[in-house]
C-alpha positions as CSV (number, residue, x, y, z in Angstrom):
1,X,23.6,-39.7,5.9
2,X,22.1,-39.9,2.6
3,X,19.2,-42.8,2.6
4,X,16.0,-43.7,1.4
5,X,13.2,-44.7,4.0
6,X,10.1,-46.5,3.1
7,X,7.2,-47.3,5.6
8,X,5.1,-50.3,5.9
9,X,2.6,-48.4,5.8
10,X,3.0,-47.2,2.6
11,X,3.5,-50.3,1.0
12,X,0.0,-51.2,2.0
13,X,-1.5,-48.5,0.0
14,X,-0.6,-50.2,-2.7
15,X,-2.9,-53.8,-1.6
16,X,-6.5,-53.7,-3.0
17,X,-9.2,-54.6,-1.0
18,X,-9.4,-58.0,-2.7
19,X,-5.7,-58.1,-1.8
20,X,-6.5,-57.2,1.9
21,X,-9.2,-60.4,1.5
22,X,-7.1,-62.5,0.3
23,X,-4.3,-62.0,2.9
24,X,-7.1,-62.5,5.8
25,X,-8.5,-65.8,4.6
26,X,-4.9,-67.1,4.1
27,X,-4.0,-65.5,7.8
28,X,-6.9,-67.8,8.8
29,X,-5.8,-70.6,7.1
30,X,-2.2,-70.6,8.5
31,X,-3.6,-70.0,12.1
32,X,-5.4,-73.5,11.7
33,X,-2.4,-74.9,10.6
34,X,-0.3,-73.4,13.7
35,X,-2.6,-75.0,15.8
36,X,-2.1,-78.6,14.4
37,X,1.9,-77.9,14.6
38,X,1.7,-78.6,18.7
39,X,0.1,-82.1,17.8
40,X,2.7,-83.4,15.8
41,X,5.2,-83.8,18.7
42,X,2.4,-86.7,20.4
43,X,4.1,-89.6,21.3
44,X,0.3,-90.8,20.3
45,X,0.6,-92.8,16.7
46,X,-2.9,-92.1,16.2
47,X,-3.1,-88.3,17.2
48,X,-0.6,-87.8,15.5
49,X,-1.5,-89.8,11.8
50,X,-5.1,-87.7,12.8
51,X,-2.9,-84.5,12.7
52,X,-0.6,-84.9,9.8
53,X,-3.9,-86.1,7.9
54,X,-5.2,-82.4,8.7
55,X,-2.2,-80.5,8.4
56,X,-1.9,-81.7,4.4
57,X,-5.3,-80.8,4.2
58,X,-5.0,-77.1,5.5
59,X,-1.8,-76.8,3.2
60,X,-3.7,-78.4,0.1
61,X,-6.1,-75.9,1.0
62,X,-3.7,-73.1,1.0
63,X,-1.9,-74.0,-2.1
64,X,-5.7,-73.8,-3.7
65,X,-6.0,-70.5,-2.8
66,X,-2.9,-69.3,-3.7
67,X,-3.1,-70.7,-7.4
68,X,-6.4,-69.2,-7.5
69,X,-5.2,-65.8,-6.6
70,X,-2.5,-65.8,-8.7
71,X,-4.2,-67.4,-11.5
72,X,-5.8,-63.3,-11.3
73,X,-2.4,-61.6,-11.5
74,X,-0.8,-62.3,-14.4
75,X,2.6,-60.9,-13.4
76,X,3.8,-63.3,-10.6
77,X,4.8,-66.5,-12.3
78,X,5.0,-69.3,-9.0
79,X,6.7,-72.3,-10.8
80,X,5.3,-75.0,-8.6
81,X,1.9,-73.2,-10.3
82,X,3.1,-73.2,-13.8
83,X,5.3,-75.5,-14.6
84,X,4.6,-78.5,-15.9
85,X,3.1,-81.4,-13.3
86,X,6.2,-83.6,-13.9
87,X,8.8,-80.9,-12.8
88,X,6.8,-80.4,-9.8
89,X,8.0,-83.1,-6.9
90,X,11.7,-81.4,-8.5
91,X,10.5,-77.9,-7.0
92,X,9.3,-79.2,-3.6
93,X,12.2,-81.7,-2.9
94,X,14.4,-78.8,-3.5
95,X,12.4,-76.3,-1.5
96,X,12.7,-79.0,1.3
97,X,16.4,-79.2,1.3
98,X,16.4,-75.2,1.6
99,X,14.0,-75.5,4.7
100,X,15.8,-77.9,6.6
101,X,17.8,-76.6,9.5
102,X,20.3,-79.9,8.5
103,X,21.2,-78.7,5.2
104,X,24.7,-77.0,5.8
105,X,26.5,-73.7,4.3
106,X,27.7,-75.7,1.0
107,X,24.8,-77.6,0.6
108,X,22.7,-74.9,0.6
109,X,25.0,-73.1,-1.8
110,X,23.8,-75.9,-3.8
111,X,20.4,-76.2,-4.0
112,X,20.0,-72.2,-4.4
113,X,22.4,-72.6,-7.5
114,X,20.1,-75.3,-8.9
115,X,16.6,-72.8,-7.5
116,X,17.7,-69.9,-9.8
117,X,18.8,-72.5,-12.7
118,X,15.0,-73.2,-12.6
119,X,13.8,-69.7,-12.7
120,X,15.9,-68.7,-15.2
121,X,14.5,-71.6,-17.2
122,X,11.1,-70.8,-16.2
123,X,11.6,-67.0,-17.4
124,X,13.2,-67.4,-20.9
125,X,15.1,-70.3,-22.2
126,X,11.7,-72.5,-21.2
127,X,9.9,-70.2,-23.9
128,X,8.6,-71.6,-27.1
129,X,8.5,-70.7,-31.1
130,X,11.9,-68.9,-31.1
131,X,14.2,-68.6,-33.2
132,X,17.4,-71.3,-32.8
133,X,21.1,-70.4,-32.4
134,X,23.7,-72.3,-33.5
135,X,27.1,-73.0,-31.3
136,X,29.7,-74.6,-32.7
137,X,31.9,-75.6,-30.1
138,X,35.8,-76.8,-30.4
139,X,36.3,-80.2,-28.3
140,X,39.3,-81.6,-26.7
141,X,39.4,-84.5,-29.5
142,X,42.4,-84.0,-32.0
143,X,42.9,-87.3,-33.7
144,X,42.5,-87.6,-36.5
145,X,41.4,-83.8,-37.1
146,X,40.6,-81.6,-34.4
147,X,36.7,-82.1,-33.8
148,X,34.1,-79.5,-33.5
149,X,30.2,-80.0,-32.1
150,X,26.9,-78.4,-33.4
151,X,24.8,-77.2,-30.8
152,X,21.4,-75.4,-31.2
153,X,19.7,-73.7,-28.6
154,X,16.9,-70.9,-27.9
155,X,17.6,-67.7,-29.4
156,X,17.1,-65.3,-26.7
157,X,19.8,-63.0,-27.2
158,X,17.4,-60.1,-27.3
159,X,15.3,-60.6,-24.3
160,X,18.8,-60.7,-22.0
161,X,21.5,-58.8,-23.6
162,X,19.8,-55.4,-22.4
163,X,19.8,-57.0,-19.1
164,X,21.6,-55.2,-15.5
165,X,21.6,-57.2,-12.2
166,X,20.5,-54.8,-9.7
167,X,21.8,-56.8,-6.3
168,X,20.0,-55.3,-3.1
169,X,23.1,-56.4,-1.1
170,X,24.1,-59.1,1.4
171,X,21.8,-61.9,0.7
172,X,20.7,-61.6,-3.1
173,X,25.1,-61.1,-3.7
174,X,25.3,-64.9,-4.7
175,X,22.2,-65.4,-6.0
176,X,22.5,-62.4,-8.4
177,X,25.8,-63.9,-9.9
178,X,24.2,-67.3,-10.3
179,X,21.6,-65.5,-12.4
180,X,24.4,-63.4,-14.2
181,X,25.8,-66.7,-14.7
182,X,22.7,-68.5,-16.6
183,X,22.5,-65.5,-18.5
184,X,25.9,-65.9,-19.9
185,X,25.7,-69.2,-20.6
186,X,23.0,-68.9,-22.8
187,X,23.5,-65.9,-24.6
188,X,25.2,-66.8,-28.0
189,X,27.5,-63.9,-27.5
190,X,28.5,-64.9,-23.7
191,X,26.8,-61.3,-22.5
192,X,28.4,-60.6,-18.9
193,X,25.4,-58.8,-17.5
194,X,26.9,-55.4,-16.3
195,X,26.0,-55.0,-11.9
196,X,24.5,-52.1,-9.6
197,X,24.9,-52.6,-6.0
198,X,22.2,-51.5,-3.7
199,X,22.8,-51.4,0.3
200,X,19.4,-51.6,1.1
201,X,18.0,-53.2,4.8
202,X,15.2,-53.2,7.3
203,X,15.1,-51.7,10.6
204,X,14.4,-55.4,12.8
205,X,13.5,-53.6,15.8
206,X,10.1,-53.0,14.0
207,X,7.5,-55.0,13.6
208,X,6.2,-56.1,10.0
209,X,2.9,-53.3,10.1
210,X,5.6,-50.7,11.0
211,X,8.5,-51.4,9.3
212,X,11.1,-49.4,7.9
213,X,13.3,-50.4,4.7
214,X,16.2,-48.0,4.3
215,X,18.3,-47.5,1.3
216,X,22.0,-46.6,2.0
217,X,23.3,-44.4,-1.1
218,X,26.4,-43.8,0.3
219,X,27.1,-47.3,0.5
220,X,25.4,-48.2,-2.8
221,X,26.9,-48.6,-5.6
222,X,25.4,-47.7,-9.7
223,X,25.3,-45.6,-12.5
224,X,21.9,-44.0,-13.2
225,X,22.0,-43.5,-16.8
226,X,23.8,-47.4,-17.1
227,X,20.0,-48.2,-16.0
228,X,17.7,-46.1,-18.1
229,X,16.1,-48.3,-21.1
230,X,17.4,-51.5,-19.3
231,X,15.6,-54.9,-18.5
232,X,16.5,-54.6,-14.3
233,X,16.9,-57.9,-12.9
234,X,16.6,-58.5,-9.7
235,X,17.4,-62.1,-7.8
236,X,16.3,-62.5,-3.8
237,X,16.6,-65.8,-2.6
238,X,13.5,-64.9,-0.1
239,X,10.5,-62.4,-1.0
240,X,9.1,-61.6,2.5
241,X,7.4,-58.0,2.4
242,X,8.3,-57.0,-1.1
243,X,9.7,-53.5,0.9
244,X,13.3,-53.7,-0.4
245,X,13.0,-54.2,-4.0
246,X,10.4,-51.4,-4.0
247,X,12.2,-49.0,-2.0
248,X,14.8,-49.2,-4.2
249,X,12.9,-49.1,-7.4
250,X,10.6,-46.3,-6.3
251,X,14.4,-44.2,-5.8
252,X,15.7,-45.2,-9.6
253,X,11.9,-44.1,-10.8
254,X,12.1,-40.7,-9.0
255,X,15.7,-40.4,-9.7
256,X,14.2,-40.3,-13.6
257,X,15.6,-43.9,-14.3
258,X,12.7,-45.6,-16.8
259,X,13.3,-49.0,-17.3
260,X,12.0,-51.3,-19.7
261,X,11.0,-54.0,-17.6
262,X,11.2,-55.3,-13.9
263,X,12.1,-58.7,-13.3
264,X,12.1,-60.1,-9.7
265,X,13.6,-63.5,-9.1
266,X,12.8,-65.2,-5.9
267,X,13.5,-69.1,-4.4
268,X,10.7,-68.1,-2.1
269,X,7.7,-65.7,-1.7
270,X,5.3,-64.8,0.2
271,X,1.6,-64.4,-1.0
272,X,2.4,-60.3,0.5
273,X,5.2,-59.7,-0.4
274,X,4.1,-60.8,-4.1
275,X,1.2,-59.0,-4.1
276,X,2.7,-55.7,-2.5
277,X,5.3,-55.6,-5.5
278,X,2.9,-56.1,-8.8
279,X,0.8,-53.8,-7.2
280,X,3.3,-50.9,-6.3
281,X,5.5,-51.2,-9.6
282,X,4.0,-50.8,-13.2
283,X,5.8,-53.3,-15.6
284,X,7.3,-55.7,-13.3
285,X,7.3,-59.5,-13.1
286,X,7.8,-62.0,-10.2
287,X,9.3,-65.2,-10.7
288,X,9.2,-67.4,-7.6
289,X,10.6,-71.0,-7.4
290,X,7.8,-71.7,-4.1
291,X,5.0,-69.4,-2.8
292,X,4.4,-69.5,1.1
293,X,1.4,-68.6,2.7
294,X,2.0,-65.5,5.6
295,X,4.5,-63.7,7.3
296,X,5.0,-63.8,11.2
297,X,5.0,-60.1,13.2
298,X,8.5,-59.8,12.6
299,X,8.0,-59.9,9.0
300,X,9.5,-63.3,8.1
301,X,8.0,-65.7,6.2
302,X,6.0,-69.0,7.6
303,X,6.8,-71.6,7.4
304,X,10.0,-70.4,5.6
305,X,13.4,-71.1,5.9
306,X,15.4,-69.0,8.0
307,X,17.9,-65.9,7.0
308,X,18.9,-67.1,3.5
309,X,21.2,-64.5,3.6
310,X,22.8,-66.0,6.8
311,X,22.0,-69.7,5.2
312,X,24.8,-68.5,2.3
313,X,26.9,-66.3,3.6
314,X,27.2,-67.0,7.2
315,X,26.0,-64.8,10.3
316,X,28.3,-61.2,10.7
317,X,29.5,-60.4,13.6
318,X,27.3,-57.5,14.7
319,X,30.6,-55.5,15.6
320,X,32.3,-55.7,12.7
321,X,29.7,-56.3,9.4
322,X,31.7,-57.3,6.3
323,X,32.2,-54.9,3.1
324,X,31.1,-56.6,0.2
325,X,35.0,-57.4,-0.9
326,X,35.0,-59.3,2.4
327,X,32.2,-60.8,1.2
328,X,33.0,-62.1,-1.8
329,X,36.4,-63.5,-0.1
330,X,34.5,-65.2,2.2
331,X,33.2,-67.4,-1.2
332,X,36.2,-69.2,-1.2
333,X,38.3,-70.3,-4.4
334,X,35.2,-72.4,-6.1
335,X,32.4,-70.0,-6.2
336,X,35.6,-67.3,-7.3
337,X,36.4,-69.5,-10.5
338,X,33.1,-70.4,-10.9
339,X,31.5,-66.6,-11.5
340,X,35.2,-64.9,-12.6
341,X,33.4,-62.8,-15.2
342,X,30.6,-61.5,-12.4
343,X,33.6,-61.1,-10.0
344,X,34.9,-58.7,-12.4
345,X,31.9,-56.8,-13.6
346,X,31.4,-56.0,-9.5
347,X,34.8,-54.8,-8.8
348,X,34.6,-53.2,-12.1
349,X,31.3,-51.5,-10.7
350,X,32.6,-50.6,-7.1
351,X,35.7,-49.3,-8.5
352,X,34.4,-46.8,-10.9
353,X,31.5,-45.6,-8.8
354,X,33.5,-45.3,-5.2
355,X,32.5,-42.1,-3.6
């Protein structure tokens, strides 16, 4: 079998102590926060106004100390942090559709299409003092003479057009053609990002301090030199350890692959999981929609959201695990229409680099 294995253990080396700080006092804060959870279900009107009052304290506490650590790292970008205070209730109302256990299969297709519609805004076309293009774009009206519109938006061709989505395969499949998507839509020259496929997972019968990440090659599917000099975008609906994204990076680096930047695109992170990848990649920006506090022993993140991956794609049955052609079938004729040039850049991708 030819894979890549990285331990928890090394991605820790990476943390600082500060880090390690950091991480306890937050552990500390979530813990008193767990312990308010069990008062909520009081049939008791006043224990249980007395313990919502302290659990929006504990989490106004926490979002304190997560703006003031990341204020300190100037390569994760949380846009609840950043962006301005009037886009703000937008973020959380969003982030608390994703959370609920309600929200179905195509609503949550949804609201992680409108999630990475934000980050792409918050990463480029939200920047300011560039230069304008111009679209001129043909319209259905013909009488009296066919009509044309004037349209002028940011000129960003040059900070996306060197762009590859790198997908680290099942869950970030959709959410790396969304972003594929908002990058062709705003280039002036409708850029279809060009796609490596990564088969990259975690061994869940460890726990988070020992977990293993393991990148199948076999079952991966890229170029090596299609990624040297490129911007590599990467889009994970959920952050958790940071382990896959730098297991697979760590590979293209030793492999000789030097890219020109890092960009990791998530709906959610956690504080870890942020910190483990700035720290163990050189040149590489997180972009995160919502930042939660800790991760539980199993290495998912609290209070979190589930399996996104499961969220969009629906649960595998453990027998027969679906190729990534299944997959994309499993879509269904409106997501199909709606990413046709991605489609095609994938197959295009699988088929020329099938072992």
């Amino acid at each position: 079998m030819n894979k890549v294995i990285l331990k928890a253990e090394d991605l820790d080396g990476y943390l600082s102590a500060g880090d390690r700080d950091s991480i306890s006092r937050m552990d500390s804060l979530y813990a008193n926060a767990m312990a308010v959870f069990a008062r909520l279900s009081t049939d008791n009107q006043a224990e249980r106004h007395e313990a919502e009052g302290r659990l929006i304290t504990l989490y106004n506490d926490m979002g304190g100390l997560m703006q003031e650590i990341c204020r300190e790292i100037p390569n994760i970008h949380v846009y609840s942090f950043i962006a301005p205070q009037e886009s703000h209730p937008e973020a959380s109302h969003l982030i608390a559709k994703l959370r609920d256990p309600r929200t179905d299969n195509q609503e949550f297709v949804y609201y992680t299409q409108r999630a990475y519609e934000m980050l792409f805004k918050l990463a480029w076309s939200g920047l300011h003092g560039l230069n304008k293009n111009y679209l001129i774009v043909k319209t259905p009206v013909t009488n009296p003479v066919q009509n044309y519109a004037v349209h002028k938006i940011n000129n960003i061709d040059k900070k996306i057009e060197n762009t590859v989505m790198c997908v680290m395969l099942r869950g970030s499949l959709l959410p790396s053609m969304i972003m594929s998507k908002e990058i062709e839509e705003y280039s002036s020259n409708s850029y279809v990002t060009p796609f490596a496929l990564f088969k990259i997972s975690r061994d869940d019968s460890k726990k988070e301090n020992n977990m293993e990440y393991i990148l199948d090659l076999d079952r991966s599917f890229f170029k090596l030199d299609a990624l040297n000099g490129k911007d590599l975008v990467f889009a994970d609906p959920m952050n958790a350890t940071g382990g896959s994204l730098v297991t697979v990076v760590k590979y293209l680096l030793d492999a000789g692959v030097k890219p020109r930047s890092i960009l990791f695109f998530n709906v959610i992170a956690a504080l870890k999981g942020a910190l483990r990848v700035v720290r163990a990649l050189e040149n590489c920006d997180v972009y995160t929609l919502w930042m939660d506090p800790v991760l539980n022993e199993q290495a998912y993140i609290m209070p979190g959201l589930g399996d996104a991956g499961d969220r969009i794609n629906g649960r595998d049955a453990e027998s027969k695990p679906r190729n990534i052609i299944q997959l994309i079938a499993d879509y269904g004729g409106n997501i199909a229409n709606l990413y046709r040039n991605q489609l095609r850049e994938i197959e295009k991708t699988v088929l020329n680099t099938v072992k």
